[in-house]
C-alpha positions in Angstrom: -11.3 17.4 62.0 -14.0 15.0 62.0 -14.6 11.6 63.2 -11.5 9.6 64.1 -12.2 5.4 63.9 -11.0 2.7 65.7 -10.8 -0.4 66.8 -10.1 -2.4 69.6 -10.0 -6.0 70.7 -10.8 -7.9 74.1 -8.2 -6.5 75.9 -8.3 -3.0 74.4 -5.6 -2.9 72.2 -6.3 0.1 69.3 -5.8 0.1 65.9 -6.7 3.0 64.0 -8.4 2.7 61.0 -7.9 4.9 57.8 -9.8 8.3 57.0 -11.9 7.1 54.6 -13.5 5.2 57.5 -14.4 8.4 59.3 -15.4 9.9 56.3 -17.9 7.1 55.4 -18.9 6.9 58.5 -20.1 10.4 58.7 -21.5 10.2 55.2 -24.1 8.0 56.5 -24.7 9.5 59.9 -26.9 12.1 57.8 -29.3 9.1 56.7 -29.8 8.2 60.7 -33.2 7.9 61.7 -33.7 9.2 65.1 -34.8 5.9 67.0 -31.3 4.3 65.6 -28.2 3.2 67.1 -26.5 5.5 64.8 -28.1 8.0 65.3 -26.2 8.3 68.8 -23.1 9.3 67.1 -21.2 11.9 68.6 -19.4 14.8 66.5 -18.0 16.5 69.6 -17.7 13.0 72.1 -16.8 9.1 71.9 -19.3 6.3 71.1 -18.2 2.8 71.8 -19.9 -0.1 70.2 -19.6 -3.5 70.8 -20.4 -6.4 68.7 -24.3 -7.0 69.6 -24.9 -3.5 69.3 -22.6 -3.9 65.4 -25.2 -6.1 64.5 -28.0 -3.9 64.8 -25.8 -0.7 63.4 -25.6 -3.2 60.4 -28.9 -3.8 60.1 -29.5 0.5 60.4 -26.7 0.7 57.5 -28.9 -2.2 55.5 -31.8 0.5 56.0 -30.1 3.3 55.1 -28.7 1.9 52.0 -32.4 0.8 50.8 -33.2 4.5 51.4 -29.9 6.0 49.6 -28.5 3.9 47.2 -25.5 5.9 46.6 -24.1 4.9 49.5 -23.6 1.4 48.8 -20.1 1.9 48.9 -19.9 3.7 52.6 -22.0 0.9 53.6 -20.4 -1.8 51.9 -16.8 -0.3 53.8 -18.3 -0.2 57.1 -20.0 -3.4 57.1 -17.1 -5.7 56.2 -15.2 -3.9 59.3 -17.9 -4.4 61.7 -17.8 -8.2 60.5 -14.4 -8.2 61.2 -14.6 -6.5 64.4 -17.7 -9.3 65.5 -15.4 -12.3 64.2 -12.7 -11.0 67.1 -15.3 -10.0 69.2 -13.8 -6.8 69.6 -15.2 -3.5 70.3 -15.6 -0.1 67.3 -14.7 3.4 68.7 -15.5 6.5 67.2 -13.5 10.2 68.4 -15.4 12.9 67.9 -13.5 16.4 67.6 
């Protein structure tokens, strides 16, 4: 299965977002150093973030991409949701299987 995306705004509603976002997602959860927000990922539970704790997942992704340029485009993908998600100040959820 893999990861499942979503997000949600202030009063929960869910959207779910398209595989490729799971897919990207998990692409870069290889690259996660251990101290990091991403890092704390899930495969087999949820992990909720909100939009403080976006920005410094953005800041991890910024990392990893310095690290692994081929990933510019998993990175570039996740980082215009999460500033989509911070401009509605709404909340990311990831499914694990």
């Amino acid at each position: 299965m893999g990861l499942s995306v979503y997000r949600r705004n202030q009063i929960h509603d869910q959207v779910y977002l398209d595989d490729s976002t799971g897919q990207y997602l998990t692409e870069v959860l290889d690259y996660a150093r251990p101290a990091s927000l991403l890092y704390t990922v899930e495969f087999h539970a949820d992990t909720m973030f909100n939009t403080v704790q976006l920005r410094r997942v953005g800041a991890e992704l910024e990392e990893i991409v310095g690290r692994q340029p081929k990933l510019a485009a998993a990175v570039a993908h996740l980082q215009a949701l999460f500033e989509s998600i911070e401009r509605d100040r709404g909340y990311l959820w990831i499914y694990g299987d």
